[in-house]
Gaussian input, Z-matrix of N, CA and C with variables (Angstrom, degrees):
# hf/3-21g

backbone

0 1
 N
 C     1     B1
 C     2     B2     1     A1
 N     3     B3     2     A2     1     D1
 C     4     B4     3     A3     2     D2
 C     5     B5     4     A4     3     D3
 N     6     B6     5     A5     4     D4
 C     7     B7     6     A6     5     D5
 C     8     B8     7     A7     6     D6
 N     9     B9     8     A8     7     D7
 C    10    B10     9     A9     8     D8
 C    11    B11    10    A10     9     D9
 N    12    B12    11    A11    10    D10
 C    13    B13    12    A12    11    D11
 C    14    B14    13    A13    12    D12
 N    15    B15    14    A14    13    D13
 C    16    B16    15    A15    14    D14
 C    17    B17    16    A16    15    D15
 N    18    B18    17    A17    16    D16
 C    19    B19    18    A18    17    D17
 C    20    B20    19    A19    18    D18
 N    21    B21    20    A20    19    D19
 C    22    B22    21    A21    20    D20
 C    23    B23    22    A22    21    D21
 N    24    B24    23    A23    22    D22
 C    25    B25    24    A24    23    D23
 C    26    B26    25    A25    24    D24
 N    27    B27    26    A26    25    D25
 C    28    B28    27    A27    26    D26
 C    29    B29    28    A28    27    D27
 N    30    B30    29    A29    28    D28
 C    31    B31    30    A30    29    D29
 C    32    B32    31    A31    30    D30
 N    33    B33    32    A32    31    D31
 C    34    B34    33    A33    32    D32
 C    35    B35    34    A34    33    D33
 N    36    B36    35    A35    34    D34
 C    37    B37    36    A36    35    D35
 C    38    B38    37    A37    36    D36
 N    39    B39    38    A38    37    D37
 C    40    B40    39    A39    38    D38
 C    41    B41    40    A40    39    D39
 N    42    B42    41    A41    40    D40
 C    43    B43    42    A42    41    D41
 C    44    B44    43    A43    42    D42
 N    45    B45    44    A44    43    D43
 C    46    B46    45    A45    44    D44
 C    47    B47    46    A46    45    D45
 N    48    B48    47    A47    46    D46
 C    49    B49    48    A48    47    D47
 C    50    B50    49    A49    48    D48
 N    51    B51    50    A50    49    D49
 C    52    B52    51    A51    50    D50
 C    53    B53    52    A52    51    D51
 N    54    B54    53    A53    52    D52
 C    55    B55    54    A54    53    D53
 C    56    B56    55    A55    54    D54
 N    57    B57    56    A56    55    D55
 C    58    B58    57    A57    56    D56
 C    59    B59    58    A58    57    D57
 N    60    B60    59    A59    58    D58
 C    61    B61    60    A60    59    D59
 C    62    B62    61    A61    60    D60
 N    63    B63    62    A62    61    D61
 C    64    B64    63    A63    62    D62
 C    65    B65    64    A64    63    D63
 N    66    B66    65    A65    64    D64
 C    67    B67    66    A66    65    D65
 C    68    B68    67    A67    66    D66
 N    69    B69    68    A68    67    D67
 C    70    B70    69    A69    68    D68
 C    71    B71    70    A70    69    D69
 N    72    B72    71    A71    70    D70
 C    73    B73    72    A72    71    D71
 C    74    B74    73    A73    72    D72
 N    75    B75    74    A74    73    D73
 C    76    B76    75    A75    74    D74
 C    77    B77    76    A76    75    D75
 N    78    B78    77    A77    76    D76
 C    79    B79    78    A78    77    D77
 C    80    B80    79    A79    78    D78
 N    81    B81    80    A80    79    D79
 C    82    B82    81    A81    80    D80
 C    83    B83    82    A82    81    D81
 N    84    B84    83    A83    82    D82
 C    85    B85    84    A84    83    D83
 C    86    B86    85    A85    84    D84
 N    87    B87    86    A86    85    D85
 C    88    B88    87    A87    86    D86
 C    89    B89    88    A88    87    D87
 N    90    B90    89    A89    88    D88
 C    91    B91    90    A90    89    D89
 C    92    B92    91    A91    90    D90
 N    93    B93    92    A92    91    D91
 C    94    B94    93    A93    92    D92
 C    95    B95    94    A94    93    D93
 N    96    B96    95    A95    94    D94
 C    97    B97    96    A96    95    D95
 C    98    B98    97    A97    96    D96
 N    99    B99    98    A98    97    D97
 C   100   B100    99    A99    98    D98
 C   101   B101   100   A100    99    D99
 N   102   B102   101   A101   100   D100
 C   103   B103   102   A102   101   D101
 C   104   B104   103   A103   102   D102
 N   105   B105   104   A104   103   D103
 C   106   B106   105   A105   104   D104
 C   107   B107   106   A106   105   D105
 N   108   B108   107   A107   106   D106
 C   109   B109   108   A108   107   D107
 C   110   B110   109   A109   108   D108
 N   111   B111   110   A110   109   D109
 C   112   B112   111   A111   110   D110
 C   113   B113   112   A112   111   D111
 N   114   B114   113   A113   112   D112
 C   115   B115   114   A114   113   D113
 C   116   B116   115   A115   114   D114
 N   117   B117   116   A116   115   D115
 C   118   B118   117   A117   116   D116
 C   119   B119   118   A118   117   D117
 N   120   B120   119   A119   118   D118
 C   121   B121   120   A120   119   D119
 C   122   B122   121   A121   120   D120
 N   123   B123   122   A122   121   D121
 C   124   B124   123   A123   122   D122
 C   125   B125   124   A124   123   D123
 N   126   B126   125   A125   124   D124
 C   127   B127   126   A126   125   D125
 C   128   B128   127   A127   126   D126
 N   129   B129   128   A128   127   D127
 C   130   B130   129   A129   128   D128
 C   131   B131   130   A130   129   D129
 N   132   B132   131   A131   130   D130
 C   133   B133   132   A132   131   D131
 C   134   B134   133   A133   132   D132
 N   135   B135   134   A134   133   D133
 C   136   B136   135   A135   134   D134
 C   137   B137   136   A136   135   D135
 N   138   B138   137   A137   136   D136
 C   139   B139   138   A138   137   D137
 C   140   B140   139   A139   138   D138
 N   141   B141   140   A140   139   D139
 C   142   B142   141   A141   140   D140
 C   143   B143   142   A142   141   D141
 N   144   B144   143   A143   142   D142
 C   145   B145   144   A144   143   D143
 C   146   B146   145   A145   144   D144
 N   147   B147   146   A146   145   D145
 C   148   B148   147   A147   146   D146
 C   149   B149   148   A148   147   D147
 N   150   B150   149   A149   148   D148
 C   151   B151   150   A150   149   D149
 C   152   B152   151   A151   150   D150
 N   153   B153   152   A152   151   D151
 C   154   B154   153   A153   152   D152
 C   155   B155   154   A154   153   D153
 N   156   B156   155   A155   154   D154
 C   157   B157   156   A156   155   D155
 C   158   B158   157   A157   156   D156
 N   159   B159   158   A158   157   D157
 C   160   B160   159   A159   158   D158
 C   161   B161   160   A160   159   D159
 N   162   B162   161   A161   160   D160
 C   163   B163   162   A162   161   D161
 C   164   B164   163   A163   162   D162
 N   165   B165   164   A164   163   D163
 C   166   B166   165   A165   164   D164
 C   167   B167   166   A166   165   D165
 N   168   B168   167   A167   166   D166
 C   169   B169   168   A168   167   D167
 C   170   B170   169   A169   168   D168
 N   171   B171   170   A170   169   D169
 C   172   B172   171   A171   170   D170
 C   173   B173   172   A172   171   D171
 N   174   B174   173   A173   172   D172
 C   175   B175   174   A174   173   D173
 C   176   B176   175   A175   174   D174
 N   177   B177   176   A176   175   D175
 C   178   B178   177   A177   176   D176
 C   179   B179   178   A178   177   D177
 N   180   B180   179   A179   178   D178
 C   181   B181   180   A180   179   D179
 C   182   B182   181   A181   180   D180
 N   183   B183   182   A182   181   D181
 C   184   B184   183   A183   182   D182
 C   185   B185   184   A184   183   D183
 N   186   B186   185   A185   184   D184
 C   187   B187   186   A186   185   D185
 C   188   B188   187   A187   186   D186
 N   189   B189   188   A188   187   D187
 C   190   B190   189   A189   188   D188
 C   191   B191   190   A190   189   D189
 N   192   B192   191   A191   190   D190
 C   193   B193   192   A192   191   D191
 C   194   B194   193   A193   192   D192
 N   195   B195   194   A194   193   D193
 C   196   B196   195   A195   194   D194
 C   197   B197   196   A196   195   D195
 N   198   B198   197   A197   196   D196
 C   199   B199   198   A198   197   D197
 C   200   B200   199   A199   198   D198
 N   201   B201   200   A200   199   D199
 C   202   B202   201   A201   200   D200
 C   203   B203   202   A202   201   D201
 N   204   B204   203   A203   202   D202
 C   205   B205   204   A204   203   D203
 C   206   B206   205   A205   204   D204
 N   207   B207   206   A206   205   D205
 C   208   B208   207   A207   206   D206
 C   209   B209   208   A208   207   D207
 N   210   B210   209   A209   208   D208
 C   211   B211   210   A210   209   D209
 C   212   B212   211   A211   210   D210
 N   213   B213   212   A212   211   D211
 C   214   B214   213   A213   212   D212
 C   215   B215   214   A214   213   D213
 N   216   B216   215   A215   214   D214
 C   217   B217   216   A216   215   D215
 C   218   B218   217   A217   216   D216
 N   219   B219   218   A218   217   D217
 C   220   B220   219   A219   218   D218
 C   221   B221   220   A220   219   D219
 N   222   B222   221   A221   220   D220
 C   223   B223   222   A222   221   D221
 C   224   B224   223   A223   222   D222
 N   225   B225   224   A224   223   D223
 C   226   B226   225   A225   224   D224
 C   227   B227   226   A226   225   D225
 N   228   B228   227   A227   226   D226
 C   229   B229   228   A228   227   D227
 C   230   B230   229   A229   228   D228
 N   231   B231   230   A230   229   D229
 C   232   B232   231   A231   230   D230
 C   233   B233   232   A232   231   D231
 N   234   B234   233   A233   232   D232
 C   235   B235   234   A234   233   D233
 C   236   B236   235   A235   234   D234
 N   237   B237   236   A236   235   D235
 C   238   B238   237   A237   236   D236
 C   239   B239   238   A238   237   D237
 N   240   B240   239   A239   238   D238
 C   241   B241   240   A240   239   D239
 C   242   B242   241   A241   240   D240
 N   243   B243   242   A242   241   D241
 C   244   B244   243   A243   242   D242
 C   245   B245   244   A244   243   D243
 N   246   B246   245   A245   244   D244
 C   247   B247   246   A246   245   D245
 C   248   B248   247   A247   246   D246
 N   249   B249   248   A248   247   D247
 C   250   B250   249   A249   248   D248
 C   251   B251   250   A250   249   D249
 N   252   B252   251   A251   250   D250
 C   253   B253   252   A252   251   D251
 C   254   B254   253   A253   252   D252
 N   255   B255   254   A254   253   D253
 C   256   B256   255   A255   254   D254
 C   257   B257   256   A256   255   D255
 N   258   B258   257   A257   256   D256
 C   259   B259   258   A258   257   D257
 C   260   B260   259   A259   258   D258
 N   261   B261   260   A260   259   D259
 C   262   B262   261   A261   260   D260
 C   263   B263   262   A262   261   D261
 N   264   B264   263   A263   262   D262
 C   265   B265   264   A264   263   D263
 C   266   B266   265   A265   264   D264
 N   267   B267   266   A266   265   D265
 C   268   B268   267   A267   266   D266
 C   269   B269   268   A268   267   D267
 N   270   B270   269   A269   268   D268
 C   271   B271   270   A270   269   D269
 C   272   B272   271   A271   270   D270
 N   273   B273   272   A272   271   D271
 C   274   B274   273   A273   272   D272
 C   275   B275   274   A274   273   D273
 N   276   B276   275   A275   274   D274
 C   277   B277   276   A276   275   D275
 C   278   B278   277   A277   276   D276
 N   279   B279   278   A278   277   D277
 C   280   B280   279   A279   278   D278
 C   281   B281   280   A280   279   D279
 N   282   B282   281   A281   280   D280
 C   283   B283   282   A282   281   D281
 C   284   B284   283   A283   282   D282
 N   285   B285   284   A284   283   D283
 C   286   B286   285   A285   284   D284
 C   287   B287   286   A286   285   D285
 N   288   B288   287   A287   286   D286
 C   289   B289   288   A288   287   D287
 C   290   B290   289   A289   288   D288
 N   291   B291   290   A290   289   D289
 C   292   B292   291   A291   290   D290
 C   293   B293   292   A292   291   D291
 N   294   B294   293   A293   292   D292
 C   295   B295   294   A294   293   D293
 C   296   B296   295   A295   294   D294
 N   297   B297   296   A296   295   D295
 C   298   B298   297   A297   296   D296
 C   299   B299   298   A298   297   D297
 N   300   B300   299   A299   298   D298
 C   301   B301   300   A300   299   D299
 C   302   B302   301   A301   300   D300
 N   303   B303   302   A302   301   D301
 C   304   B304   303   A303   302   D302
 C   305   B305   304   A304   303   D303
 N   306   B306   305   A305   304   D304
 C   307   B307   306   A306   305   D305
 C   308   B308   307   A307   306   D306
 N   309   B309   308   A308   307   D307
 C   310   B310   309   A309   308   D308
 C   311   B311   310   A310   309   D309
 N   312   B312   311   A311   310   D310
 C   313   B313   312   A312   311   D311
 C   314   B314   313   A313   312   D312
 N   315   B315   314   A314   313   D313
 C   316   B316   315   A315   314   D314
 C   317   B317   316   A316   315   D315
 N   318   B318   317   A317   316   D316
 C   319   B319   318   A318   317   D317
 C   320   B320   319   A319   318   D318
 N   321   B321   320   A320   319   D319
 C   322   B322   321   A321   320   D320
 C   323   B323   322   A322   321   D321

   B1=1.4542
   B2=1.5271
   B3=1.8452
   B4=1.1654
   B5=1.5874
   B6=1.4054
   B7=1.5016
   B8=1.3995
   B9=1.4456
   B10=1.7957
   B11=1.6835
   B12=1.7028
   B13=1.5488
   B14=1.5855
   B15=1.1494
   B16=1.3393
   B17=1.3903
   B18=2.0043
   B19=1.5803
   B20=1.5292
   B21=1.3893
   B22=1.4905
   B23=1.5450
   B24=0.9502
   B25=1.4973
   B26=1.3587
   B27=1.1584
   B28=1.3053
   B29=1.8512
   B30=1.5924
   B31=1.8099
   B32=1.0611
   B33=1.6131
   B34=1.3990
   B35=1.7240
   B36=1.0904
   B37=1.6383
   B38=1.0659
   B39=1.5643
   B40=1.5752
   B41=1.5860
   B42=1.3194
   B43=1.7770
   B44=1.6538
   B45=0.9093
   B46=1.6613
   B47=1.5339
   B48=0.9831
   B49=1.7855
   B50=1.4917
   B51=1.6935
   B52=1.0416
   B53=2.1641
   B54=1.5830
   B55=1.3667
   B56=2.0411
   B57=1.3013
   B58=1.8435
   B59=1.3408
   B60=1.0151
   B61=1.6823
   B62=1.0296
   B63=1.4653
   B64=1.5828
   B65=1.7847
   B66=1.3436
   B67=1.1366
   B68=1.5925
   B69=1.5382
   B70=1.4874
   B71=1.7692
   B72=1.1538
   B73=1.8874
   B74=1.0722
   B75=1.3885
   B76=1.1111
   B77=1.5513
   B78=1.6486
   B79=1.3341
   B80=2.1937
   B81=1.5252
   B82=0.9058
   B83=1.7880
   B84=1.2913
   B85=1.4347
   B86=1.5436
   B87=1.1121
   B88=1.4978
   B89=1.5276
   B90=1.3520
   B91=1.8455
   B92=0.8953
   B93=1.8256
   B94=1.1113
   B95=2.1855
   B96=1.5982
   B97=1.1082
   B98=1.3958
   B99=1.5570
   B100=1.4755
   B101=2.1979
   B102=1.3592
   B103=1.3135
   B104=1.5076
   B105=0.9992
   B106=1.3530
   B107=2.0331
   B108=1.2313
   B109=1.4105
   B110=1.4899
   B111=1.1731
   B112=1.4189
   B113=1.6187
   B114=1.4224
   B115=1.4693
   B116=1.6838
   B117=0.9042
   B118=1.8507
   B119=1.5792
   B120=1.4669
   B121=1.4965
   B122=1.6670
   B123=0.9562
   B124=1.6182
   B125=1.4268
   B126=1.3910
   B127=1.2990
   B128=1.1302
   B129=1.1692
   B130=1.1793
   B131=1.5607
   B132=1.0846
   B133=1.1663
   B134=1.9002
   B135=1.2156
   B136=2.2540
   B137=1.6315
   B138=1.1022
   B139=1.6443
   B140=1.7492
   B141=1.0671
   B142=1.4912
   B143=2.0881
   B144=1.4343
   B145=1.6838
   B146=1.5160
   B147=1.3036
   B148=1.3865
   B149=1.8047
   B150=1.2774
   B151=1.5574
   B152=1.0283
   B153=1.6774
   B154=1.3262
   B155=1.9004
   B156=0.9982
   B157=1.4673
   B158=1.7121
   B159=0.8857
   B160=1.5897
   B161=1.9304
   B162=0.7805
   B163=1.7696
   B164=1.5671
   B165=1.4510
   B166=1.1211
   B167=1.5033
   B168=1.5945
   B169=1.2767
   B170=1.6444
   B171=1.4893
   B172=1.6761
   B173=1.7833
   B174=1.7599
   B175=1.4558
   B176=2.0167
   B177=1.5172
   B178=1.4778
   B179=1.3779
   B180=1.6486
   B181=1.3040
   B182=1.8665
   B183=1.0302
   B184=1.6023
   B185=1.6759
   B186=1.1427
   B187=1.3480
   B188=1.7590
   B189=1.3194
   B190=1.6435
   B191=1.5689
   B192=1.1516
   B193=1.6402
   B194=1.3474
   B195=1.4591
   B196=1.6890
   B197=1.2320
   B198=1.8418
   B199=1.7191
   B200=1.5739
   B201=1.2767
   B202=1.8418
   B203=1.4999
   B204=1.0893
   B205=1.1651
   B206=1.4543
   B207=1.7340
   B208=1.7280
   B209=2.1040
   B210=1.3363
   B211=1.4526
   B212=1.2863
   B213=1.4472
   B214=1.9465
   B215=1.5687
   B216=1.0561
   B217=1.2480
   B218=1.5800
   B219=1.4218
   B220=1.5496
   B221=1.3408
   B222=1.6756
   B223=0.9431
   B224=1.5251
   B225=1.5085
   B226=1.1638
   B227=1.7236
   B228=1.1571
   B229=1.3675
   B230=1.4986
   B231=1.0601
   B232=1.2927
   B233=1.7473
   B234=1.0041
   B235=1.4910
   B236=1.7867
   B237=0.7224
   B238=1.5869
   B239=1.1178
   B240=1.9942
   B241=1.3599
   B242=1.5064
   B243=1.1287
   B244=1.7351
   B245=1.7273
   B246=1.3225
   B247=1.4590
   B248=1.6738
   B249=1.5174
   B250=1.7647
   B251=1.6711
   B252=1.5146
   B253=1.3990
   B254=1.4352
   B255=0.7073
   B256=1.8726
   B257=1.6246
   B258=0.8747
   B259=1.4609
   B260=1.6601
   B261=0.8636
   B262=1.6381
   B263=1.7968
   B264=1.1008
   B265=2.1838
   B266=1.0573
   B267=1.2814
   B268=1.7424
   B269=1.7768
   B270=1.2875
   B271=1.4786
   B272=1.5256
   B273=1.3225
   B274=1.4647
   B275=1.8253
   B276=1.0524
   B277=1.5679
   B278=1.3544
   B279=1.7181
   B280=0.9505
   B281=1.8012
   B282=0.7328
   B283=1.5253
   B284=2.0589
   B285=0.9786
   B286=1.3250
   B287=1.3139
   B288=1.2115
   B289=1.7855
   B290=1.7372
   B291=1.5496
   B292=1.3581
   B293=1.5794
   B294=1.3199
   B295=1.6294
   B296=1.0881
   B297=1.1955
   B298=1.6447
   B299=1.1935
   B300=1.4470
   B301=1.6127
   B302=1.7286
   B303=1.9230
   B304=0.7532
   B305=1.8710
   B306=1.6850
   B307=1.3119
   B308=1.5329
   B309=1.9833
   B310=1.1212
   B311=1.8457
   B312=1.1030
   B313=1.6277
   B314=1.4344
   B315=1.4971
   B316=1.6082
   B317=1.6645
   B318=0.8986
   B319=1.6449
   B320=1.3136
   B321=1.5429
   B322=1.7316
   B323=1.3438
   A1=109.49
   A2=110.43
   A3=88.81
   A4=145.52
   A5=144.55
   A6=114.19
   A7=105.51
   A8=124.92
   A9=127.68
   A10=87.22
   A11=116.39
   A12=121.56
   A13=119.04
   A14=104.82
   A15=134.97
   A16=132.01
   A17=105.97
   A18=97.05
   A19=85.61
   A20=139.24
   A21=129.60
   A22=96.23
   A23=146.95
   A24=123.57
   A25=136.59
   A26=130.79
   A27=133.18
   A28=96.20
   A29=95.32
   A30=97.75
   A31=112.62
   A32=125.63
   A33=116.10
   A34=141.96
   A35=81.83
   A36=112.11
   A37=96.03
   A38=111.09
   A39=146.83
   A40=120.67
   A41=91.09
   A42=110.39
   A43=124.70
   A44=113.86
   A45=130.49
   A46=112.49
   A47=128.11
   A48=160.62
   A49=103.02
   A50=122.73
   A51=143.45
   A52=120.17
   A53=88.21
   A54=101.57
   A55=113.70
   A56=106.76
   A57=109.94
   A58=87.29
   A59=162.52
   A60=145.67
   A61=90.36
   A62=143.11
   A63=151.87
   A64=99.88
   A65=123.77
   A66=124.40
   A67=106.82
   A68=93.41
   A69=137.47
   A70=111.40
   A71=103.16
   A72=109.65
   A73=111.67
   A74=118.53
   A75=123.64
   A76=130.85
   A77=97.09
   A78=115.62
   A79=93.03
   A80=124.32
   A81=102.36
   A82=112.24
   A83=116.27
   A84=119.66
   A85=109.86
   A86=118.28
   A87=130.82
   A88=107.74
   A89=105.14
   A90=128.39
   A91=95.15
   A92=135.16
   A93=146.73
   A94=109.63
   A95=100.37
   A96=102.35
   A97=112.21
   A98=110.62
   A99=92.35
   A100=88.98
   A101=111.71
   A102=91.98
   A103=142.22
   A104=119.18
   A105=143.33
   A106=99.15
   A107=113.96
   A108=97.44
   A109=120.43
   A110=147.89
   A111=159.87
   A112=106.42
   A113=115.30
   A114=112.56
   A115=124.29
   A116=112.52
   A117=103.60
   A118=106.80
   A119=113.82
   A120=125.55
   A121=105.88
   A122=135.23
   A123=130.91
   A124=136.05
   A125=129.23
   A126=110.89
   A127=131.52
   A128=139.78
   A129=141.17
   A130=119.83
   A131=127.97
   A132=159.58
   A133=116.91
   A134=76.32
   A135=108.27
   A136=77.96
   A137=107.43
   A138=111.19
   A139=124.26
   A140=92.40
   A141=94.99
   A142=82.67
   A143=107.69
   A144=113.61
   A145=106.97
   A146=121.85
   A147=112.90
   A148=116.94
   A149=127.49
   A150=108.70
   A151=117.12
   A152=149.16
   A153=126.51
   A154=93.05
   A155=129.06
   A156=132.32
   A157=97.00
   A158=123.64
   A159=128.93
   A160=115.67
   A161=88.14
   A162=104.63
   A163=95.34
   A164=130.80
   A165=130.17
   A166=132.33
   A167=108.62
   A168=125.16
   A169=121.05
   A170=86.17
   A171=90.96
   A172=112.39
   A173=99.13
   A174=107.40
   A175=105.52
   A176=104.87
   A177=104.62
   A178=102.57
   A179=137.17
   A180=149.82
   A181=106.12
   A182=86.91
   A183=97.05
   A184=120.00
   A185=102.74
   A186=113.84
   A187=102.13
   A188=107.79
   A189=127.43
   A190=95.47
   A191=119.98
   A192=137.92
   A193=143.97
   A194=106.82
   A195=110.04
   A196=137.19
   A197=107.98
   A198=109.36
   A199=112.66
   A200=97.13
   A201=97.85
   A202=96.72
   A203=126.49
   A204=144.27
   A205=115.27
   A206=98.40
   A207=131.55
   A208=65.46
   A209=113.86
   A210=116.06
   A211=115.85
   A212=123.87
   A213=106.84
   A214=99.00
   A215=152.97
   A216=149.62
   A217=130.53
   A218=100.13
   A219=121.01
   A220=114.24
   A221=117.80
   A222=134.55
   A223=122.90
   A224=107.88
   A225=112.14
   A226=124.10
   A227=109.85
   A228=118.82
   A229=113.88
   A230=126.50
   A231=142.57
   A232=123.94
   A233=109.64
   A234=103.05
   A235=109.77
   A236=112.90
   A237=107.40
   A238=118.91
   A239=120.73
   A240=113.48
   A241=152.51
   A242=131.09
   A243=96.86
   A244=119.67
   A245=99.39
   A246=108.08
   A247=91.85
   A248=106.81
   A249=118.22
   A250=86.62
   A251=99.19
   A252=113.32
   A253=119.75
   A254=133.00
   A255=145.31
   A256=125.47
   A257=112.77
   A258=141.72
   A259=142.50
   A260=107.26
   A261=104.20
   A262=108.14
   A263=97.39
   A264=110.94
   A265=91.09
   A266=159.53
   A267=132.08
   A268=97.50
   A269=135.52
   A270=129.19
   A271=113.61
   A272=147.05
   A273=121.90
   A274=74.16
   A275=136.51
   A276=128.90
   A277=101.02
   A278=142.48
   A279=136.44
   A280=110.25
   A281=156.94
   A282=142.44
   A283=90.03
   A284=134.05
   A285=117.72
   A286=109.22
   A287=120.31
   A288=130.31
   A289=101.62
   A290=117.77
   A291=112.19
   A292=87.62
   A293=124.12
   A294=94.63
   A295=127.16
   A296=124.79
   A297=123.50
   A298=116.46
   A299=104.67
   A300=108.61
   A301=120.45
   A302=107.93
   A303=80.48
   A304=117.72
   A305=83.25
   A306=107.13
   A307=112.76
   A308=119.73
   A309=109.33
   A310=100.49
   A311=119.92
   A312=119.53
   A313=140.75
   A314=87.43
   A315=113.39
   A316=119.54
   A317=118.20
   A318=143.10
   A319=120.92
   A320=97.21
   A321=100.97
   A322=113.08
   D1=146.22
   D2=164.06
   D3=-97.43
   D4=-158.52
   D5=-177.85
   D6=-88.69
   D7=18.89
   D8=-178.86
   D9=-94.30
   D10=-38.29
   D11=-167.12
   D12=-78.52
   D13=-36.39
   D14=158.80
   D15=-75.15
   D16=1.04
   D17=152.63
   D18=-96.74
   D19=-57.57
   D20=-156.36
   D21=-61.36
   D22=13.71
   D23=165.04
   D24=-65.24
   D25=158.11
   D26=-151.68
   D27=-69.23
   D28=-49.49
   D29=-170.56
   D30=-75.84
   D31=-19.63
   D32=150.33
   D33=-41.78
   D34=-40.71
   D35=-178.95
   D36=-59.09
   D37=-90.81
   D38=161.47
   D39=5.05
   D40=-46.12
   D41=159.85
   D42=-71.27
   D43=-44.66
   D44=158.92
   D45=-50.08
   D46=-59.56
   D47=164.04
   D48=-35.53
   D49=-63.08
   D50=172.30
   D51=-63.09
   D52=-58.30
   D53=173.89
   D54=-54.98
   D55=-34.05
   D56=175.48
   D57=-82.27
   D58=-18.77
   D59=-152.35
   D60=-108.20
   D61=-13.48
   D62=-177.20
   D63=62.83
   D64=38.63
   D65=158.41
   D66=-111.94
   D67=96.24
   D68=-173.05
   D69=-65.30
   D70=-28.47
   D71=-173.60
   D72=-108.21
   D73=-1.92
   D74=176.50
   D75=-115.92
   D76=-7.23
   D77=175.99
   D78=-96.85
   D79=-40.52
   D80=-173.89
   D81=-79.37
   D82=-0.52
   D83=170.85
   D84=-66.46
   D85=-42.98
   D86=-164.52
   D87=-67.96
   D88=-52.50
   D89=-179.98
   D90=-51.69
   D91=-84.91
   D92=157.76
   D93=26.77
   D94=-64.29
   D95=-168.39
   D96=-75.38
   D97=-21.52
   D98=-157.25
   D99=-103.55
   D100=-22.21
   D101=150.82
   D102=-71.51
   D103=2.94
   D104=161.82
   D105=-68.06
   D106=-75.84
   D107=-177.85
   D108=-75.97
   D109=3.48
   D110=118.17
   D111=10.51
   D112=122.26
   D113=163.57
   D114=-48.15
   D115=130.05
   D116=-177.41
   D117=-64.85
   D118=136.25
   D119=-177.64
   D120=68.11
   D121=2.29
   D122=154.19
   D123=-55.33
   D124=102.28
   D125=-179.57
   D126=-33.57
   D127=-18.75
   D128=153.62
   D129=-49.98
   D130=-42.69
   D131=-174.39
   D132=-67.08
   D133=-40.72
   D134=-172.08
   D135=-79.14
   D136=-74.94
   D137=-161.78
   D138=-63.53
   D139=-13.41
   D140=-160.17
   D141=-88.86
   D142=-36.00
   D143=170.07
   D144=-63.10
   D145=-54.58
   D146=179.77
   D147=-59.47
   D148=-38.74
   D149=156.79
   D150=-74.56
   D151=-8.00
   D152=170.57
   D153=-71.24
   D154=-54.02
   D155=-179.10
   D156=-42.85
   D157=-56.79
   D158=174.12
   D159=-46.30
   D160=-51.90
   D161=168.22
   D162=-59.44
   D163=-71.16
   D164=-170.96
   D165=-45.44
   D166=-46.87
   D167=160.51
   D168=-45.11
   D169=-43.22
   D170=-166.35
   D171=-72.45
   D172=-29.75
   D173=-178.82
   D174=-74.40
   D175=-22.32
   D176=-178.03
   D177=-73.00
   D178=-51.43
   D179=172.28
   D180=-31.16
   D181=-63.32
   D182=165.24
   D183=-31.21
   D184=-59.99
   D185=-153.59
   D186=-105.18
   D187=8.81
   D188=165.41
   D189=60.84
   D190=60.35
   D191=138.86
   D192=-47.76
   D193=-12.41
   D194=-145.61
   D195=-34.79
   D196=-11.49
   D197=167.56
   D198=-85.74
   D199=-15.50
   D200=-179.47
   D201=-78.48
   D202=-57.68
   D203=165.13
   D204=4.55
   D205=-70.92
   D206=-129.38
   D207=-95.25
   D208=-69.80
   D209=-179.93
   D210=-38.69
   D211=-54.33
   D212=-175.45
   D213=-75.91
   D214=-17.83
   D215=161.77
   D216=-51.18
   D217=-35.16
   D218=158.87
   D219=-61.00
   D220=-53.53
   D221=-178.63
   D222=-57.22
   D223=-50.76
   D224=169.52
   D225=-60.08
   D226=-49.40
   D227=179.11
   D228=-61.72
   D229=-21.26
   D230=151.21
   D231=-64.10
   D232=-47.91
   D233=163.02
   D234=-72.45
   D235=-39.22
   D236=-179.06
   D237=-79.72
   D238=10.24
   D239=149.78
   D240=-53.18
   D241=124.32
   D242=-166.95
   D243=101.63
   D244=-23.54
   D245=-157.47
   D246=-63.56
   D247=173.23
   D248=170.06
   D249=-95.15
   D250=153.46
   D251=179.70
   D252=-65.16
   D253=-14.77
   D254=133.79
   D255=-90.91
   D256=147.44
   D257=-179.14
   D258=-139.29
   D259=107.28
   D260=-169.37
   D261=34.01
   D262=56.25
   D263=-178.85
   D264=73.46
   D265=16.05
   D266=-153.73
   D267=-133.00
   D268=91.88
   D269=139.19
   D270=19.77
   D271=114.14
   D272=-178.71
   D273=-90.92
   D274=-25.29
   D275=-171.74
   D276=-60.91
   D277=-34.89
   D278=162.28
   D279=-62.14
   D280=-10.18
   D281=-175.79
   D282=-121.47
   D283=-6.54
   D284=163.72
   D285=-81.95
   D286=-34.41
   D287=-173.62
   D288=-61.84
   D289=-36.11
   D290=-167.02
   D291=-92.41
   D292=-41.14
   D293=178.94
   D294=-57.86
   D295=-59.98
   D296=161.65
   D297=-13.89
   D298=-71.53
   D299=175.21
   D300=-25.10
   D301=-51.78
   D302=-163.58
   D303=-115.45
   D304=27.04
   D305=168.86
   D306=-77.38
   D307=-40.46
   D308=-172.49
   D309=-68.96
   D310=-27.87
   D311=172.32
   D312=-28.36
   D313=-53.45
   D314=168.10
   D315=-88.90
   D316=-11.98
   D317=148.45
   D318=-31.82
   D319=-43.51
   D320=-175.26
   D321=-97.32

């Protein structure tokens, strides 16, 4: 597939769909696949890793983690350096707004 086919994909979506329902393991299961076929070193590729890391955080937050937490949050914000202000359809300004979020969280 290509990465124009592979933003409209179902598990792309599906992850988005999953990620608002706050079912966190199941949105980074989905990602998982379609960053798997992703060109290696492609922004697409960076980003599509930085929301599965985003998914991850949020499922660690959950489960009262805060060093796993405080770590995929680093991680994430780090892959989404550099990025173009869109991404496979997706705002990277939308997935910095939820890290923060849930960076100021673990903050307190």
């Amino acid at each position: 597939m290509s990465v124009f086919d592979l933003a409209i994909c179902d598990a792309w979506t599906a992850g988005w769909t999953f990620l608002e329902a706050e079912c966190f393991w199941e949105a980074h299961e989905v990602w998982e696949a379609v960053w798997l076929v992703l060109p290696p070193n492609s922004a697409e590729r960076r980003f599509v890793q930085a929301v599965i890391q985003l998914a991850n955080a949020s499922l660690k937050e959950k489960m009262d983690r805060p060093q796993a937490v405080r770590r995929l949050c680093v991680a994430c914000r780090s892959g989404l350096n550099g990025l173009p202000t869109e991404v496979m359809g997706i705002r990277v300004v939308r997935v910095l707004e939820r890290l923060s979020a849930i960076e100021g969280r673990i903050a307190t």
